[in-house]
C-alpha positions in Angstrom: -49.1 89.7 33.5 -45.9 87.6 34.9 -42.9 88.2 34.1 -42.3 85.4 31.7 -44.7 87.3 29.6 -43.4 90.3 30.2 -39.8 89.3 29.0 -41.3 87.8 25.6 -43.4 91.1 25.3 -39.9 92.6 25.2 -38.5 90.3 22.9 -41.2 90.2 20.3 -41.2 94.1 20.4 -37.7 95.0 20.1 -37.6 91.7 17.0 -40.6 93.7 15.0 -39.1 97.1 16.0 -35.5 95.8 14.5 -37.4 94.7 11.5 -39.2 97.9 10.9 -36.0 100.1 11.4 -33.9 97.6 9.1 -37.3 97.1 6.3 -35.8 101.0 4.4 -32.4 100.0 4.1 -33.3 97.0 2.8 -35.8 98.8 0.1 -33.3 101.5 -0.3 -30.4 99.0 -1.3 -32.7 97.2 -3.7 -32.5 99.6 -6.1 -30.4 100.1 -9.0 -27.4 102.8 -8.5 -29.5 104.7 -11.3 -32.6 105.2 -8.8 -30.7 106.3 -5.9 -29.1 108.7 -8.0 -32.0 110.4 -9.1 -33.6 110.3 -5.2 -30.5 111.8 -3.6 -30.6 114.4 -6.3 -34.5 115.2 -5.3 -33.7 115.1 -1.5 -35.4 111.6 -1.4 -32.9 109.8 0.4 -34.8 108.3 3.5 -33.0 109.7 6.3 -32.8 106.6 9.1 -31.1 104.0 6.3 -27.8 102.1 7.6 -25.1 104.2 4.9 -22.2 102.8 3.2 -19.1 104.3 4.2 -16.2 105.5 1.3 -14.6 102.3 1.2 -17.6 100.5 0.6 -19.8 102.5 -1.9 -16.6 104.4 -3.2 -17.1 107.8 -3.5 -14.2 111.0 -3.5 -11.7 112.1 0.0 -11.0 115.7 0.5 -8.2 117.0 2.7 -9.2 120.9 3.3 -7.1 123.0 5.1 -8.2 126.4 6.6 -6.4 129.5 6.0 -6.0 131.1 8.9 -3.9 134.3 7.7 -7.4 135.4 6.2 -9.2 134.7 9.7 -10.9 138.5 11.0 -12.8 138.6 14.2 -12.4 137.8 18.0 -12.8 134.4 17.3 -9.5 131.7 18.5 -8.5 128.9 15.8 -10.8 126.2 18.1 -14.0 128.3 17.3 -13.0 129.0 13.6 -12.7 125.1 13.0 -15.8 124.3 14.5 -18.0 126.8 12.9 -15.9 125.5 9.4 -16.6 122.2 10.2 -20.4 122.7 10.9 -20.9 124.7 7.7 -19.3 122.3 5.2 -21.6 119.6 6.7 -24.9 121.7 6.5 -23.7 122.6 2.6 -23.0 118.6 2.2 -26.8 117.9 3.9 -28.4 120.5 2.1 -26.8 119.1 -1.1 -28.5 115.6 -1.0 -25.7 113.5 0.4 -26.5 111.3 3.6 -24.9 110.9 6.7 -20.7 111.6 6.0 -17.8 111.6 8.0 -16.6 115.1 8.3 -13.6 115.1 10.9 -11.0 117.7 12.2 -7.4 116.7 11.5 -4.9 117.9 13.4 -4.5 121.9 14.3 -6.2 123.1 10.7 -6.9 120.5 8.5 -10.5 119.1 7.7 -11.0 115.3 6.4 -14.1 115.2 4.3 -15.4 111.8 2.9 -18.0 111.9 -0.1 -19.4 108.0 -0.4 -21.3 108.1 -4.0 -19.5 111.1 -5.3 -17.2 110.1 -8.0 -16.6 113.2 -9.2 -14.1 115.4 -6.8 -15.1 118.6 -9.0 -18.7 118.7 -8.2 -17.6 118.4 -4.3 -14.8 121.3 -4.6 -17.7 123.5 -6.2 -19.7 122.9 -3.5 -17.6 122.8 0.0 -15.1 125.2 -1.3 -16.6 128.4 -1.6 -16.1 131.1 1.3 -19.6 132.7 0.4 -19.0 136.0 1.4 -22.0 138.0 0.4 -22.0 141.6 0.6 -24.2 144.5 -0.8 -22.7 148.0 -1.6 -23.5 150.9 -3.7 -22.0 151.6 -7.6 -19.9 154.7 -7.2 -20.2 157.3 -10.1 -18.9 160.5 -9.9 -15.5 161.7 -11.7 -12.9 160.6 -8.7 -14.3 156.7 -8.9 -13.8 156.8 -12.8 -10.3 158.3 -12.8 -9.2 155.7 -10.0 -10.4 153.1 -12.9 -8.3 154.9 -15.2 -5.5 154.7 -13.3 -6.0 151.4 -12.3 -6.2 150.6 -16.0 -2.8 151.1 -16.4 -1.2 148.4 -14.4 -0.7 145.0 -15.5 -2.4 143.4 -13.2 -4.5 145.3 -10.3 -5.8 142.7 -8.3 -4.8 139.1 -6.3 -5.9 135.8 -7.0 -8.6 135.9 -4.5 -10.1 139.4 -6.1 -8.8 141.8 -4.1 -6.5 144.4 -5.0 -2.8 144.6 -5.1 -0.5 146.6 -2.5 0.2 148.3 -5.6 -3.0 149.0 -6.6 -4.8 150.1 -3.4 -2.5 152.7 -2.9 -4.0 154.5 -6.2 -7.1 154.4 -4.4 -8.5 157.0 -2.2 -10.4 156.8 0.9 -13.9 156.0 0.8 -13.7 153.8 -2.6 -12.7 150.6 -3.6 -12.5 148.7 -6.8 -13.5 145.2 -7.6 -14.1 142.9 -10.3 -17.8 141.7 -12.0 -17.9 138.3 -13.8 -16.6 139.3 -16.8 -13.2 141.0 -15.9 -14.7 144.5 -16.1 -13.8 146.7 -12.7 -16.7 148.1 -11.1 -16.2 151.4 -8.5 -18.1 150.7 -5.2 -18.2 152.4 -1.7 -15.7 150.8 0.6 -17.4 149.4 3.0 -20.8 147.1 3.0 -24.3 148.2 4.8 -25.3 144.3 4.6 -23.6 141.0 4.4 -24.8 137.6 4.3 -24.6 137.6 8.2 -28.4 139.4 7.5 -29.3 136.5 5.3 -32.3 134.2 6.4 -33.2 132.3 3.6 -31.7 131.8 -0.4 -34.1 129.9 -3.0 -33.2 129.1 -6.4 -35.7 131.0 -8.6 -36.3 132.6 -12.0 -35.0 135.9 -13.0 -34.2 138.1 -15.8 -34.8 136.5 -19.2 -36.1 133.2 -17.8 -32.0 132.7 -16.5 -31.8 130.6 -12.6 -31.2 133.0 -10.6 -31.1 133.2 -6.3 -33.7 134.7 -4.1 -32.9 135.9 -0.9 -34.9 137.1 2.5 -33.3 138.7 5.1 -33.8 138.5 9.3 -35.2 141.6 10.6 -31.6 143.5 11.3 -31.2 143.2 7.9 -34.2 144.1 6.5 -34.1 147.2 8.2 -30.3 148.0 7.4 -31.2 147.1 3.3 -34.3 149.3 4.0 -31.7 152.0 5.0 -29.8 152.0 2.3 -31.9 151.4 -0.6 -33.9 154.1 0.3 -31.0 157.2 0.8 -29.4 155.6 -2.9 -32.5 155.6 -5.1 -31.8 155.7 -9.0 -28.2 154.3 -8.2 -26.7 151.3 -9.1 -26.5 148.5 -6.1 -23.8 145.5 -5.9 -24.4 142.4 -5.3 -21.1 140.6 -4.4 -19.7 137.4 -3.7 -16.4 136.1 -2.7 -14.7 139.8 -4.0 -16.8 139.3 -7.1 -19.7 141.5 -8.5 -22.1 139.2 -9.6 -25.0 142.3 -10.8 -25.5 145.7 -10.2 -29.1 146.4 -11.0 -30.5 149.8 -10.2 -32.7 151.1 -7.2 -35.9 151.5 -8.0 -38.0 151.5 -5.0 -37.3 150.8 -1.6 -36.7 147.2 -0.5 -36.3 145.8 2.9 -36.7 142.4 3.4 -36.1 140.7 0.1 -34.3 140.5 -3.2 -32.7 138.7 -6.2 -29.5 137.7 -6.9 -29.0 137.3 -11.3 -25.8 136.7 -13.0 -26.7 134.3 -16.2 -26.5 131.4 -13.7 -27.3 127.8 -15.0 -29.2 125.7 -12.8 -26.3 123.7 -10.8 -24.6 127.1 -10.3 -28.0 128.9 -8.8 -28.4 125.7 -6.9 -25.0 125.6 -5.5 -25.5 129.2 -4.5 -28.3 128.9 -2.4 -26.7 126.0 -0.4 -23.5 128.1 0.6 -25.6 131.1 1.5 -28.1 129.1 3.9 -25.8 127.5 5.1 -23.3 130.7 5.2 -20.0 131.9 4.6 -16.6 130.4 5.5 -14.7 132.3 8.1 -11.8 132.0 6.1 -11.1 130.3 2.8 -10.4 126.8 2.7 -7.6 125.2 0.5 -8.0 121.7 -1.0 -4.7 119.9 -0.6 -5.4 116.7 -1.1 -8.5 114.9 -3.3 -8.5 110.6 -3.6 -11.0 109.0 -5.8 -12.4 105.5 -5.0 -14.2 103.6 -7.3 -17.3 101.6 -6.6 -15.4 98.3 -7.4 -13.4 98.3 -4.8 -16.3 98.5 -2.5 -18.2 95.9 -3.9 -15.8 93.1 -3.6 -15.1 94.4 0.3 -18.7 94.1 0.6 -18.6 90.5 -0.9 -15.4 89.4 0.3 -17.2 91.0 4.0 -20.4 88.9 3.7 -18.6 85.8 2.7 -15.9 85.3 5.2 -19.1 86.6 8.1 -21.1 83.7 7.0 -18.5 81.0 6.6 -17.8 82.5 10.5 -21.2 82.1 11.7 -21.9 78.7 10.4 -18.6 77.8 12.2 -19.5 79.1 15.0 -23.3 78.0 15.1 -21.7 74.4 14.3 -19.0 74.3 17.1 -21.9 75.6 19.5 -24.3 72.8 18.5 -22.0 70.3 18.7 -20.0 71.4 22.1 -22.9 72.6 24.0 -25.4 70.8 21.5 -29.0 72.2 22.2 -27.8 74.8 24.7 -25.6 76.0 21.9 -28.8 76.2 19.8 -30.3 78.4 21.6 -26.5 80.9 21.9 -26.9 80.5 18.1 -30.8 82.4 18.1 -29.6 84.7 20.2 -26.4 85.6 18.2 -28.4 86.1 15.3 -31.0 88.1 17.1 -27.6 90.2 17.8 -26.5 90.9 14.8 -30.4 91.8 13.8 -30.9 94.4 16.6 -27.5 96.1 16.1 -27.5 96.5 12.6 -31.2 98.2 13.2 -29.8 100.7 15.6 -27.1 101.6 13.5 -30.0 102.2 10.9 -31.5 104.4 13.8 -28.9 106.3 14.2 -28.3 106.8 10.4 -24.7 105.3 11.0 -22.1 104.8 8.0 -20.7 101.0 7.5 -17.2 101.2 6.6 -14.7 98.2 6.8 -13.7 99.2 10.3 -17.1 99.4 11.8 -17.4 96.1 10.1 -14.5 94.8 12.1 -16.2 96.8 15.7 -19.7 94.2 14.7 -17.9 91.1 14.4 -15.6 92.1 17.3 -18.8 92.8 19.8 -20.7 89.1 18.0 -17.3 87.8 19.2 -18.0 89.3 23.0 -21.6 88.1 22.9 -20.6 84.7 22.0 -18.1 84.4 24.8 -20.8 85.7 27.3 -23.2 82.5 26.0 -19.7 80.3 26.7 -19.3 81.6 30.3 -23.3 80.8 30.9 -23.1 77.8 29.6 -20.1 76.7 31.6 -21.2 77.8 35.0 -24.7 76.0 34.0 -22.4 72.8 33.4 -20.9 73.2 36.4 -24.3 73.1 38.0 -25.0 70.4 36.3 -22.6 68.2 37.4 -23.4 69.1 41.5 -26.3 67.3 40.6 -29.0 70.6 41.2 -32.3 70.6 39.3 -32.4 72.1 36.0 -34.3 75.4 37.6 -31.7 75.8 39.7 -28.7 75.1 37.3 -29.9 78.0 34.8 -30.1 80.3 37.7 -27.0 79.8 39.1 -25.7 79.5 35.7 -26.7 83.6 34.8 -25.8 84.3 38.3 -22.1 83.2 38.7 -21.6 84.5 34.9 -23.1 88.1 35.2 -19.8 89.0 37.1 -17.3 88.3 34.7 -19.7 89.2 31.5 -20.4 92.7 33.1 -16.3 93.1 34.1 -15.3 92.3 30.4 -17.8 94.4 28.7 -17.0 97.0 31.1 -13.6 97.5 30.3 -14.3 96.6 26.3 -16.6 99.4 26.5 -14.0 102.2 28.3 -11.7 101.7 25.5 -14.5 102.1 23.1 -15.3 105.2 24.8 -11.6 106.3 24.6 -11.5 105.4 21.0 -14.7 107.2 19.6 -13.3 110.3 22.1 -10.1 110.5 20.6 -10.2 109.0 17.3 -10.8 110.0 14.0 -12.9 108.6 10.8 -12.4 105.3 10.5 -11.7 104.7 14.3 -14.8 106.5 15.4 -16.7 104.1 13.2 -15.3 101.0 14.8 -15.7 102.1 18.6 -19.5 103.2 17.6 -20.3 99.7 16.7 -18.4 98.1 19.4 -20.5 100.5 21.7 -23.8 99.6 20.3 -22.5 95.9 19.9 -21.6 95.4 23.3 -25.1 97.1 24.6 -26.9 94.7 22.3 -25.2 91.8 23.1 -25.5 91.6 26.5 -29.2 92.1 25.8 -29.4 89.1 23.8 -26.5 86.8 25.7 -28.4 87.2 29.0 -32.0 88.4 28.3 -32.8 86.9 25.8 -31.4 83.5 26.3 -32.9 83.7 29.5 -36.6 83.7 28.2 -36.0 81.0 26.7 -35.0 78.8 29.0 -38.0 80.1 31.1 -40.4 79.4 28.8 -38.9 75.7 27.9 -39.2 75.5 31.7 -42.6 76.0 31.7 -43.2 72.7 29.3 -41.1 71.1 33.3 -38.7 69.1 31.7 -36.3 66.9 33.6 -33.0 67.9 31.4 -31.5 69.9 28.9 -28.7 68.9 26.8 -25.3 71.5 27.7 
């Protein structure tokens, strides 16, 4: 095989490949609101699809903020944000929604963006639960029931978050402590917990007592052992099952159990549902405060996406005109190859399951903008060639030749600063230096590669000139 055929193998590949990656997108786009709906509720959603960003599909913003007087442990703030960060984004992927932006914001502060979520609610539910699971045993005997009593006769015993006052504690002696079940009746219970949901493995919504959702758990093999443990030495008693300082049940021990159980509570679907996520995807390591919530409707999006389109393909046939016309079927061929561009980059960003927002709209039009001047500086130094009189084999070579320099020094440094940006940036930013990258990659592909088959296989046909 010569390499003329090699280089249109290439070509022909990486035009079916962009196809292929761009053909679920396009079938994912074509339908109705209503059916995407009811596939990202399912866990349908095909997972390498080009996403709308926020301010093109509209969707809510959250501004979550870490409290880091409840942080416990040897872990530093740096740690504590990561590990927050990485939980609310497997809780978000568990939930259905694609690919989101989920960014760190200054020294504690955590920028969440919901495309397709209108509801700000239904995301607080979800993200802003700490999730702290803990199992401990129901405590019986007289000095647990006259700490209730006692505790009974304050106004108010316990904080916002469910624990219990200064005031309150200090009625209650070692070994015990006192928390709340779901409906506001205080429950006695040892004071520490033999397992936590740092021993969860897996949660399941499933059915439980009286055909009500309930959760089931499984626990890793330290766990199972330590649940073994303690179910067996407290048969007959009552065992807690607690979440965020909350006693959610408190069925009795009847046999020994070890690596599996049920969490019940009356739970309706959405709320068993939401359970499981937060425990897979486990607990906070400190609470997190919503400050700040921003809903964007759809409409906005949609006239971005149409005022977008629009002013690209006014641009292009601008563009493709000025090119024919200057450079007339030399700037033909800059026009294939600048849609052949815009093809292949929009399928890797559909590789890489990247989010279109306005800004990475501005990073693609930005690096077509870079391709095109690398066809201009070809095309020039080909003139130039032209007009020493060489043969036309000879002006295409020295054409790419002389114009490889200054294309490679000018996507070079375009390509440091996209680097920088992506680094050091945030949100939107990040989305613009992602498709400059890609863009720049593609379009020297296409402005020099491409182009260049081309005119080796019209040189094949031996033709005397070529218009430029």
């Amino acid at each position: 095989m010569n390499k003329l055929a090699i280089k249109w193998t290439i070509v022909i590949i990486a035009i079916f490949g962009a196809v292929a990656l761009l053909y679920p997108s396009y079938e994912w786009y074509s339908k109705t609101t209503a059916e995407r709906e009811k596939l990202e509720a399912s866990g349908d959603r095909p997972k390498r699809i080009l996403n709308l960003g926020l301010d093109l599909r509209g969707g809510s913003s959250l501004l979550l903020e870490l409290d880091v007087s409840k942080l416990t442990g040897n872990e530093s703030l740096n740690e504590s944000m990561q590990r927050a960060i990485e939980i609310v984004r497997n809780r978000i992927d568990q939930y259905g929604v694609g690919e989101i932006p989920i960014t760190r914001q200054g020294e504690k502060w955590i920028s969440v963006q919901l495309p397709g979520i209108a509801n700000p609610e239904q995301a607080e539910a979800l993200i802003g639960k700490t999730a702290m699971l803990e199992f401990r045993i129901v405590k019986t005997d007289n000095e647990a029931q006259e700490t209730i009593n006692k505790l009974m006769e304050l106004d108010n015993p316990f904080n916002p978050d469910g624990t219990l006052t200064e005031q309150a504690a200090a009625l209650v002696p070692a070994g015990l402590t006192v928390m709340k079940d779901k409906q506001g009746f205080m429950v006695p219970l040892t004071d520490t917990a033999a397992v936590t949901g740092a021993d969860l493995e897996d949660a399941r919504v499933s059915t439980g007592e009286y055909g009500y959702p309930a959760v089931s758990f499984q626990l890793n093999g330290d766990g199972a052992k330590k649940f073994g443990n303690l179910t067996s030495a407290n048969m007959k008693k009552d065992l807690a099952i607690i979440l965020d300082n909350t006693v959610q049940s408190h069925p009795t021990i009847q046999a020994r159990i070890s690596n599996s159980g049920q969490i019940t509570g009356r739970f309706t679907m959405e709320e068993a549902r939401q359970l499981a996520i937060v425990l897979r995807a486990g607990a906070l390591p400190a609470p997190v405060n919503i400050i700040e919530k921003r809903t964007i409707g759809p409409g906005l999006g949609e006239d971005s996406i149409k005022s977008g389109v629009k002013a690209s393909i006014i641009a292009f046939i601008f563009i493709v005109v000025f090119m024919s016309i200057y450079y007339r079927f030399s700037g033909i061929i800059a026009s294939v190859a600048l849609v052949l561009n815009l093809l292949f980059l929009l399928a890797l960003m559909a590789y890489f399951s990247a989010t279109l927002t306005l800004p990475g709209i501005a990073g693609i039009i930005l690096s077509l903008a870079m391709a095109v001047d690398a066809n201009v500086l070809i095309l020039e130094r080909m003139r130039e060639e032209k007009d020493k009189g060489q043969p036309l084999p000879l002006v295409i070579k020295e054409g790419y030749a002389k114009a490889w320099s200054a294309i490679f020094d000018s996507n070079l440094t375009t390509w440091i600063a996209s680097l920088l940006l992506f680094q050091f940036g945030t949100g939107p930013v990040k989305g613009f230096a992602l498709t400059l990258t890609l863009g720049l990659f593609v379009g020297v592909f296409t402005s020099v590669f491409v182009t260049r088959a081309i005119y080796d296989l019209i040189l094949t046909a031996n033709p005397k000139e070529i218009s430029i």
